[in-house]
C-alpha positions as CSV (number, residue, x, y, z in Angstrom):
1,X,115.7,152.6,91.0
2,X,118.1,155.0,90.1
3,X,121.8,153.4,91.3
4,X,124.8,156.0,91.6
5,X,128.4,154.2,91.8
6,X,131.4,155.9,92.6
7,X,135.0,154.8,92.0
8,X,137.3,157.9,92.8
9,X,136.5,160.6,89.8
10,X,134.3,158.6,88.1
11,X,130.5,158.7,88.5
12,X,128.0,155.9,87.0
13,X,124.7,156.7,87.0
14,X,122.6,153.1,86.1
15,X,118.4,153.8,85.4
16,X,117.1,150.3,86.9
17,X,113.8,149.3,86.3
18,X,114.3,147.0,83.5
19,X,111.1,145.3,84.0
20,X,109.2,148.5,83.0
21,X,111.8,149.2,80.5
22,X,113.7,151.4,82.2
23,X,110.3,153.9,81.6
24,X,111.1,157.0,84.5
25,X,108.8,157.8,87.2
26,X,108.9,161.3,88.7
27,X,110.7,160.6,91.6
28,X,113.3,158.5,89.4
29,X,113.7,162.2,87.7
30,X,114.1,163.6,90.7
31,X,117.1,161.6,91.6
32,X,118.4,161.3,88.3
33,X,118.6,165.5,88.1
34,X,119.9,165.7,91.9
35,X,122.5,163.3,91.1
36,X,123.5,165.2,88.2
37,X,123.6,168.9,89.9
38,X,125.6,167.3,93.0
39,X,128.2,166.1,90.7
40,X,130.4,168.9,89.8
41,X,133.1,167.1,91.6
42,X,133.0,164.6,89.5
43,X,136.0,163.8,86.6
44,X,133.6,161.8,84.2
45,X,130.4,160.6,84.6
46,X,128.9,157.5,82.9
47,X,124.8,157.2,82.4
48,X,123.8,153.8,81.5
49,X,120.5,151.5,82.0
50,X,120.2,148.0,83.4
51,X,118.5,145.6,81.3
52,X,118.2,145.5,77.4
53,X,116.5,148.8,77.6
54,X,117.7,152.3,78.3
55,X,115.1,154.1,78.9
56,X,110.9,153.8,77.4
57,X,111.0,157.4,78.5
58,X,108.3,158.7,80.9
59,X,106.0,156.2,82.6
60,X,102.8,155.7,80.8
61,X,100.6,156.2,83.9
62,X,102.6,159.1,85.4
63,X,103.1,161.0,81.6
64,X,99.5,160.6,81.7
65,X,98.8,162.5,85.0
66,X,101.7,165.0,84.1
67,X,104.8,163.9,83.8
68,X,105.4,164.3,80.3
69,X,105.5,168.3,80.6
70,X,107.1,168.3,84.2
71,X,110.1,170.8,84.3
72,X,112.4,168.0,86.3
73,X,113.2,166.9,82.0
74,X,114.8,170.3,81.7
75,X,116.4,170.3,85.1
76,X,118.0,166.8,84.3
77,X,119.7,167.9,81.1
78,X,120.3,171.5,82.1
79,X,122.1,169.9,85.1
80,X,124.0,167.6,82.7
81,X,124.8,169.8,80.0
82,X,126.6,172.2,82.7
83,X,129.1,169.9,84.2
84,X,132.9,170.8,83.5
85,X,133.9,166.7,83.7
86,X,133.2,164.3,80.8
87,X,129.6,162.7,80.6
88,X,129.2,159.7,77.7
89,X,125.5,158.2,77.5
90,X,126.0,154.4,77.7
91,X,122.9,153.0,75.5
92,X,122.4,149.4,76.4
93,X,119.5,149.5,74.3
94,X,116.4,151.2,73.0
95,X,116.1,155.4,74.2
96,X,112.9,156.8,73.9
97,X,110.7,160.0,74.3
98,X,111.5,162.1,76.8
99,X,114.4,160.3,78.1
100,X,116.5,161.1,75.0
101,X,116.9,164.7,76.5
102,X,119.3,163.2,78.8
103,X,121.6,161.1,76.4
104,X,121.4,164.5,74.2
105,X,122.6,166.8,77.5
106,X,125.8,163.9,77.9
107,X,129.3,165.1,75.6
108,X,129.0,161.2,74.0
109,X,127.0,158.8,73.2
110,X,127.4,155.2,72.6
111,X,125.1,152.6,71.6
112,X,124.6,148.5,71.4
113,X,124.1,147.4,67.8
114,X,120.0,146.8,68.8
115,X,119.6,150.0,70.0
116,X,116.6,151.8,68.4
117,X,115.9,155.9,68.8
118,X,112.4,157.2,68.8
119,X,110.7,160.6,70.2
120,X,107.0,159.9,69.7
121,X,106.3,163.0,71.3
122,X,104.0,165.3,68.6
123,X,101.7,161.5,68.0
124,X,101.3,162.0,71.9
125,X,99.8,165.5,72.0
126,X,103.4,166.8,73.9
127,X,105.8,169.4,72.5
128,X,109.5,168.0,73.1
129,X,111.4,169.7,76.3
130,X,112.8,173.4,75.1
131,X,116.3,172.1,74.7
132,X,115.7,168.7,72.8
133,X,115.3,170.1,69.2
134,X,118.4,172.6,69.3
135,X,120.9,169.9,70.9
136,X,119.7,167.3,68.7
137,X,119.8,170.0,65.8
138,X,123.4,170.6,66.6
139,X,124.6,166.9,66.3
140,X,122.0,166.3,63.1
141,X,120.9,168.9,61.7
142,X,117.2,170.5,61.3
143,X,115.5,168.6,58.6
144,X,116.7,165.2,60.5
145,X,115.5,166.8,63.4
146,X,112.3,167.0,62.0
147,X,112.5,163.8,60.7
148,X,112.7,162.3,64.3
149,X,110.5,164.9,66.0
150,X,107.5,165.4,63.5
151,X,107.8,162.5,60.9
152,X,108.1,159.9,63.7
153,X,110.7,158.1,62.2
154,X,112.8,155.1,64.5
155,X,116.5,155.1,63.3
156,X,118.5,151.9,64.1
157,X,122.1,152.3,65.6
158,X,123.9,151.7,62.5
159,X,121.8,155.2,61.1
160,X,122.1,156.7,64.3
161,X,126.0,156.3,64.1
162,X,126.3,157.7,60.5
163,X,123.6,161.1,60.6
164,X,125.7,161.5,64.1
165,X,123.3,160.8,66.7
166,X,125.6,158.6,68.6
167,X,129.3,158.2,68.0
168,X,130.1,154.6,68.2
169,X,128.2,151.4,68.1
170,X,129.7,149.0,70.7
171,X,128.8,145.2,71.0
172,X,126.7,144.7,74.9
173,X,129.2,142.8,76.4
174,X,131.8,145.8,75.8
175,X,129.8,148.6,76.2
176,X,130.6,149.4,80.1
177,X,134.6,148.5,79.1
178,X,134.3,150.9,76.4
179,X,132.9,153.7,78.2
180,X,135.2,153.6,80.7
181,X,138.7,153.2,78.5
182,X,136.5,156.6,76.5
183,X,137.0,158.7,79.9
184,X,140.2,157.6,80.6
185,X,142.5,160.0,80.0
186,X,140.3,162.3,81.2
187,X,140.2,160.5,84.9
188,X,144.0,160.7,84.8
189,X,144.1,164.7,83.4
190,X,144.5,167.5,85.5
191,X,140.7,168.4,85.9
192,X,141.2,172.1,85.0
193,X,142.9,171.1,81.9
194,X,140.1,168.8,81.0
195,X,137.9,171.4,81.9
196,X,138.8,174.2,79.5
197,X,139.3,171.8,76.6
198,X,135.5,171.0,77.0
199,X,134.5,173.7,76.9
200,X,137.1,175.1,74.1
201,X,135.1,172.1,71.9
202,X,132.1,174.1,72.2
C-alpha cells in the first residue's frame, strides 16, 4: 500500500489505497516513516497519492482503536523534516487530519486545483501531533492556524495557495511532471551544496 520508486537520486514515495481514500493504517505509517528515515541517501524525494485523494488521514477503524494519537505521526514527519535532500508533497487531491503532518514536514507542496485541506482533529476529541501547529504556523501564521485547527474551516487550493499553505496549484495531469522539473536542479547539484543551501533557507 505504500509504493517506494527509485530512479537514481530521486525517491517517490506513492500512499496507494485509493479505494479507502488513501485513509493510513498503522502499518502504512510504519512504512511510510521507515521509508523516510532510510532515505538520507536520497537527492529529492517526491510524496504523492494514487487516486483523486491524497490522503483521508488515519483510518476510521484503526483512529478509533488508537491510531489517531500513535507516535509513528511524529516519527513520519520528524523523519521527513530531517532529511538534507529536497522533499515536495505532491497533492493529487484532498489532505486531511493527521496526514497533513506529513505534507507539512516536506520543503514544498503542490496541489491539483480540487484539492481541499481540512484537520478535523479538536471535532474528533484528538489534539493535533506536537509539531503540526508550529510548522503550519510558520507557513500561515497563528490566527490561520487556528482557523484550520479550532474553527474547522476547509480551504480550497486556490486559498491554500494565496495564505501559503501550498506553493503552486498544478493541473492533475501535470502534477508528477511538475514535481519532478521542481527537484531538478537539485538531482543535478552537488548534494553537499544542496545540502547547506537547505538548510541556510531555514
Amino acid at each position: 500500500m505504500i509504493r517506494l520508486d527509485r530512479d537514481g537520486g530521486l525517491w517517490t514515495v506513492t500512499i496507494e489505497r485509493p479505494e479507502k481514500a488513501n485513509s493510513l493504517t498503522g502499518a502504512m505509517l510504519a512504512d511510510l516513516a521507515g521509508i523516510a528515515e532510510s532515505a538520507g541517501q536520497a537527492r529529492a524525494l517526491i510524496l504523492t497519492g494514487a487516486g483523486r485523494v491524497f490522503s483521508a488521514g488515519a483510518d476510521l477503524a484503526e483512529a478509533r482503536a488508537g491510531l489517531a494519537t500513535s507516535p509513528l505521526w511524529e516519527r513520519l514527519s520528524g523523519a521527513l523534516a530531517a532529511l538534507p535532500c529536497l522533499t515536495v508533497a505532491a497533492l493529487n487531491g484532498t489532505l486531511a487530519g493527521g496526514a497533513t503532518g506529513m505534507a507539512l514536514a516536506c520543503d514544498l507542496r503542490i496541489a491539483v486545483p480540487d484539492a481541499r485541506f481540512f484537520y478535523p482533529v479538536m471535532k474528533l476529541g484528538f489534539l493535533p501531533q506536537p509539531s503540526d501547529p508550529a510548522r503550519m504556523a510558520a507557513l500561515i501564521g497563528p490566527a490561520r492556524t487556528r482557523l484550520i485547527l479550532m474553527g474547522g474551516q476547509k480551504l480550497d487550493a486556490q486559498e491554500a495557495y494565496e495564505i501559503g499553505l501550498i506553493d503552486r496549484i498544478v493541473q492533475p495531469g501535470d502534477l508528477m511532471a511538475t514535481a519532478r522539473e521542481i527537484v531538478a536542479d537539485t538531482l543535478a547539484a552537488d548534494p553537499r551544496i544542496a545540502a547547506r543551501i537547505k538548510a541556510m533557507c531555514g
